[in-house]
C-alpha positions in Angstrom: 116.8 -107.9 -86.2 115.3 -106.6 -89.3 112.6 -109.3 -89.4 111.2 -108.7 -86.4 110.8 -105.1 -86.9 109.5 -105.8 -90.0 107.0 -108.3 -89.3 105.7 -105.9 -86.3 101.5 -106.3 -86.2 98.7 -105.4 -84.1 99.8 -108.7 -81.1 103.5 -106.8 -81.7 102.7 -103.9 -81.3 101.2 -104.8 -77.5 104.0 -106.2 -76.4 105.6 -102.9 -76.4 105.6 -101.4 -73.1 103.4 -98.3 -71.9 100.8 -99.4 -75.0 103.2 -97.0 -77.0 104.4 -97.0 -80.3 106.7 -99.4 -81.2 110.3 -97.5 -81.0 111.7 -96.6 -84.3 114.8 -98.6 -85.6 117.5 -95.9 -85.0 116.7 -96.6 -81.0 119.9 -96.1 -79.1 120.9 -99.3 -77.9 124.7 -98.1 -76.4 123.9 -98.2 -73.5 122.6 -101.8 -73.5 125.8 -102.9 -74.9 127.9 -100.9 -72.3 126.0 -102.6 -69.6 126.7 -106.3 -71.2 130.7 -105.5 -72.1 131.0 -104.2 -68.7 129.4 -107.3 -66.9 131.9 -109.9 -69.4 135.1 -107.3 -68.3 134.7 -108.5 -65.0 135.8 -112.2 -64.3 134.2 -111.8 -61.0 130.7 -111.7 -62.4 130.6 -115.2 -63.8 129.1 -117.0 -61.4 126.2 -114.7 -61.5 126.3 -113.6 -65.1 123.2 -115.6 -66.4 120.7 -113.7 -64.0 122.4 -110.6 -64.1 122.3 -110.7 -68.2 118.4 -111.8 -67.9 117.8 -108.4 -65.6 120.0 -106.0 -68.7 117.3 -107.9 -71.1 114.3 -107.1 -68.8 115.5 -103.7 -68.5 116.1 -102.8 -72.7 112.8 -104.6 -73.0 111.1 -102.1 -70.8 112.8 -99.3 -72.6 112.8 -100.5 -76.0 110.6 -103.3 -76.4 111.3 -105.6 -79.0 113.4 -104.0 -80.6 116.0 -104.8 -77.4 116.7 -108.0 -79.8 118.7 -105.8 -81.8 121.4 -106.2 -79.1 121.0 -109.6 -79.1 124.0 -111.1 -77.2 123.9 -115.0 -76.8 126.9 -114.8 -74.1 126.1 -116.8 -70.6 123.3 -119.2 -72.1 121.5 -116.5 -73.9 120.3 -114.8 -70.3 119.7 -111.3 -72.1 117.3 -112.9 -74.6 115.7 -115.1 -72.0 114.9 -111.9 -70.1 114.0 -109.9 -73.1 111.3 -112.9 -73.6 109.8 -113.1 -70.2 109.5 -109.8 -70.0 107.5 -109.5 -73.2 105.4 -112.5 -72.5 104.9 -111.0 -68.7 103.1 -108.1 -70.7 101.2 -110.1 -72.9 97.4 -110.9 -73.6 98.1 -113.6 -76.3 101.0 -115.6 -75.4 100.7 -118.1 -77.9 100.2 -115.4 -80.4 103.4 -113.5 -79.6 105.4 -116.2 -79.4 105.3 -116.7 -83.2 106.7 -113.4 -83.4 109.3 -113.4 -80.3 111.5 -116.2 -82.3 109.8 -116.4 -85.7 113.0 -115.5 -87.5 114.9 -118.2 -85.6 115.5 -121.8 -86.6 115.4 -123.8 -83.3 118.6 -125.6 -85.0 120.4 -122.9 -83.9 122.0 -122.1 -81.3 120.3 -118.7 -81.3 117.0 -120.3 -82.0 117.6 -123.1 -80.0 118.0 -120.2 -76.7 114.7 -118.5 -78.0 112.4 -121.4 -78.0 114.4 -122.3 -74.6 113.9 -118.9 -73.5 109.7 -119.2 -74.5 109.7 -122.0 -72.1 111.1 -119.6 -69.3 108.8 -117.1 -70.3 105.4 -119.1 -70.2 106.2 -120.5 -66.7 107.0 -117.3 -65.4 103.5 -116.4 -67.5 101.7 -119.1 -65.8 102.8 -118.9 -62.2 104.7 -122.2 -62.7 101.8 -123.9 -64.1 104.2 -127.1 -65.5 101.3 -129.1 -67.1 99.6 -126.1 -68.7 102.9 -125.0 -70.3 103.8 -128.5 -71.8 100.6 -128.5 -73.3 101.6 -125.1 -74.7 104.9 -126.0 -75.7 103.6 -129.2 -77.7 101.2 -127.0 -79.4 103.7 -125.1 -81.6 104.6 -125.3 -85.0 108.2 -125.4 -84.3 110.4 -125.3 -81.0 108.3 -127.3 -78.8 110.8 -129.5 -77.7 113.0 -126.4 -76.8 109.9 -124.8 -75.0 109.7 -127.9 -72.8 113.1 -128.0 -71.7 113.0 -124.4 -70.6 110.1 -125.4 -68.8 111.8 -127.4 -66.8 114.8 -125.5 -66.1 112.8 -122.7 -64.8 110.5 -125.4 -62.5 114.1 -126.5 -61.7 115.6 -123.0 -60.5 112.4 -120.8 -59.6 112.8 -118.9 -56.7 110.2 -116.6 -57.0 108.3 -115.8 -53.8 105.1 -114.5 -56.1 105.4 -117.9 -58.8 106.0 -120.6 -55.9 105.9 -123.8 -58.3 104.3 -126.7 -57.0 105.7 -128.9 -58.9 108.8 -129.7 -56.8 109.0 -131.3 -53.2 111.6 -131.6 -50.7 111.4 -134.6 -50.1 111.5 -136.0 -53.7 113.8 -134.4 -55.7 113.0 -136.7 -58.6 109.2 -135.2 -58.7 107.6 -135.0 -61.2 109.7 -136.6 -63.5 108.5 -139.9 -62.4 105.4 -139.1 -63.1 106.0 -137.5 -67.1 106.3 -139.4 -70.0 109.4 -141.1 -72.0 109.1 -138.1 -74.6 109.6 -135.1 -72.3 111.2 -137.1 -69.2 114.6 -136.9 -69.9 114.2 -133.2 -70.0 113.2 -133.1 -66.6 115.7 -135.7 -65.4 118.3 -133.4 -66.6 117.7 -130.3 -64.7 116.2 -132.4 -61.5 120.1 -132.4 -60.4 119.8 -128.4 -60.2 116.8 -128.7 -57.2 119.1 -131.2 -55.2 122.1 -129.0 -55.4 120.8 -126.8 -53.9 119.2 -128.7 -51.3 122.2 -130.7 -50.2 124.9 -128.3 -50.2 126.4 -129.0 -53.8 127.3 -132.0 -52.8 128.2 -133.8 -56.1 129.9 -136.8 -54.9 126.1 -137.5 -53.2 124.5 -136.2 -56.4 126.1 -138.4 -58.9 125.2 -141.1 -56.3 121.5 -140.1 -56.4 121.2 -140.5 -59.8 121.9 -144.1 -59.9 118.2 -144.3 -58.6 116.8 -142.2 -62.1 115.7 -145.6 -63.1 115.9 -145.3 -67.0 117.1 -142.0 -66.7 120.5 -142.2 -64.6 122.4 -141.0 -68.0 120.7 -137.5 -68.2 120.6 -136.8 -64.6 124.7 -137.5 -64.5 124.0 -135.0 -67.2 122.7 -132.8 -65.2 124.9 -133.0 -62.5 128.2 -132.3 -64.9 126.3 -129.3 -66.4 125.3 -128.1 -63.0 128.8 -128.5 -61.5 130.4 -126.2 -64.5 127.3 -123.7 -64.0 128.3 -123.5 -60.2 132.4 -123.6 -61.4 132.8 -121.3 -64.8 134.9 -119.1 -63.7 137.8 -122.1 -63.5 136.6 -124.9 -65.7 139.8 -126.9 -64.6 138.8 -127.0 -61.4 135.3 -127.9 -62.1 136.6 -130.9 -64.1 137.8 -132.6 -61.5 134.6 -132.9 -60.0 133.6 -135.5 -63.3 137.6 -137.2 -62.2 135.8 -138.4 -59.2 133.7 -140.8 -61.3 135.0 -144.2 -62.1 132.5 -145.6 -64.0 131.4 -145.0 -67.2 128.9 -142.2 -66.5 132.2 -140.4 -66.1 131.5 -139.8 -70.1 127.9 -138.1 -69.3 129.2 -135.9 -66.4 131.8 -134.9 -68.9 129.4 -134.6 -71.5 127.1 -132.5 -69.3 130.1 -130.0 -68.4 131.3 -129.8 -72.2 127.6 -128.8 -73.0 127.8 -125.7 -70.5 131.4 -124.3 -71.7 129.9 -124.5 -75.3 126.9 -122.5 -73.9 128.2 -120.4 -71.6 130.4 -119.1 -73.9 127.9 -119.3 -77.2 130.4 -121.2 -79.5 132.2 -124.5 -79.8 136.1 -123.1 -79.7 136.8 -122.8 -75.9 134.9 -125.8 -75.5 137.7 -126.9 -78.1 140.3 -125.8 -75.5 139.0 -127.1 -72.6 138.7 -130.4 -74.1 142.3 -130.5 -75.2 143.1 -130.4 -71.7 141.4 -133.0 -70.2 142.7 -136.4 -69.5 143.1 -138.7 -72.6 140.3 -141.3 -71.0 138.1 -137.6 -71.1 138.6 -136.4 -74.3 136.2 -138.7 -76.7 133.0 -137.7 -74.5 134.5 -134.6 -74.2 135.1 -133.9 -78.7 131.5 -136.0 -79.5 130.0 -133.5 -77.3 131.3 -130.8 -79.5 130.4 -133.0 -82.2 127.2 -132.7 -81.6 126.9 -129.2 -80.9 129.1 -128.0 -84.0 126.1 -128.3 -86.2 123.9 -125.4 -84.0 126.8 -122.7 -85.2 
């Protein structure tokens, strides 16, 4: 990414590990991209790809600092950038600072931008020991991909499992905390990935979920989201079988859970034409939610 490299500076410059030199742009990168076509060769690795992708990114940040972006691969919902991007914001003094230079080449109306401002909001929480509030406010006070930031934010409150970055801001007994609590411009965010921390409390049970949701008072639509997205997260490797889970749903929110599901093969998979497939083979009263989710998403590629 010849924008980064060329835009390197002084707050750059220390997010390179070691307090070296920045690596020169003929930096060896094979064996980054061996590691990430070796992980997609194997079906088996699916299920785990996202965190296992997010540990190749840590590891060619270590090595090569920013210029690990040169093997930018957006395959599994971006999890080699999101490492790449905690990593660096793990070593940095200036967060705010860096962060204009960690996605300053990417328009958060892409789907590659969209991941880096996403991946920002990783970052900072992992920065802040999970201090939600603090990074919201940190999020909203960017030029550009704040709303992206946020989200992140919330995924990573949603799925920590950090022993040294315990987040406080989720309780057992509520799995809907905080999200009651933020307001209307950020809540659907957290409604979204507040299915994620119930999962895994109750066993993935998704039949329960979807019923749990109904109580997301104003927000039932982006929690059945969540549940959907969740349920294809858990089911990638056979999206068919995953589907069924939204064919339980006789109501109308079947549309979001599809919706929510349609979102992650589009993700997952960093472009819109499997998502194309997929769609194509899902039942006839599927398929509208299923195409305007695409719809929507066509515009990021």
């Amino acid at each position: 990414m010849l924008v980064v490299i060329a835009a390197l500076s002084v707050a750059v410059v220390r997010l390179y590990p070691s307090e070296t030199l920045a690596p020169t742009v003929a930096d060896d990168l094979d064996s980054v991209r061996g590691r990430i076509r070796a992980l997609k060769a194997d079906s088996a690795n699916l299920g785990t790809c996202h965190d296992r992708m997010h540990e190749i990114g840590g590891d060619a940040y270590a090595e090569f600092g920013l210029h690990a972006l040169d093997a930018s691969d957006e395959w599994c919902n971006a999890g080699y950038i999101h490492g790449i991007i905690e990593a660096a914001l793990s070593a940095s003094t200036d967060p705010l600072s860096d962060i204009a230079t960690l996605c300053a080449d990417r328009d958060p109306g892409t789907f590659a931008g969209w991941e880096c401002w996403h991946g920002v909001g990783h970052g900072l929480m992992d920065y802040t020991y999970n201090d939600l509030p603090k990074v919201i406010a940190m999020c909203r006070s960017l030029p550009v991909g704040g709303a992206e930031c946020v989200n992140g934010a919330f995924m990573e409150n949603a799925i920590s499992e950090s022993d040294e970055h315990v987040t406080v801001w989720r309780r057992d007994d509520d799995s809907f905390f905080p999200c009651d609590g933020e307001d209307a411009s950020v809540a659907g965010d957290c409604y979204l990935y507040a299915p994620v921390w119930y999962l895994e409390r109750h066993d993935r049970d998704y039949a329960a979920a979807f019923d749990w949701c109904l109580g997301a008072d104003g927000y039932v639509s982006s929690c059945v989201r969540g549940v959907g997205a969740q349920a294809m997260k858990d089911g990638i490797a056979d999206p068919e079988a995953a589907a069924r889970i939204c064919a339980s749903i006789t109501s109308e929110l079947r549309e979001d859970c599809i919706a929510g599901m349609t979102g992650i093969v589009v993700f997952h998979n960093a472009s819109v034409w499997p998502a194309e497939d997929w769609c194509a083979n899902r039942d006839a009263i599927d398929r509208p939610a299923c195409q305007a989710q695409i719809r929507a998403l066509q515009p990021m590629f």
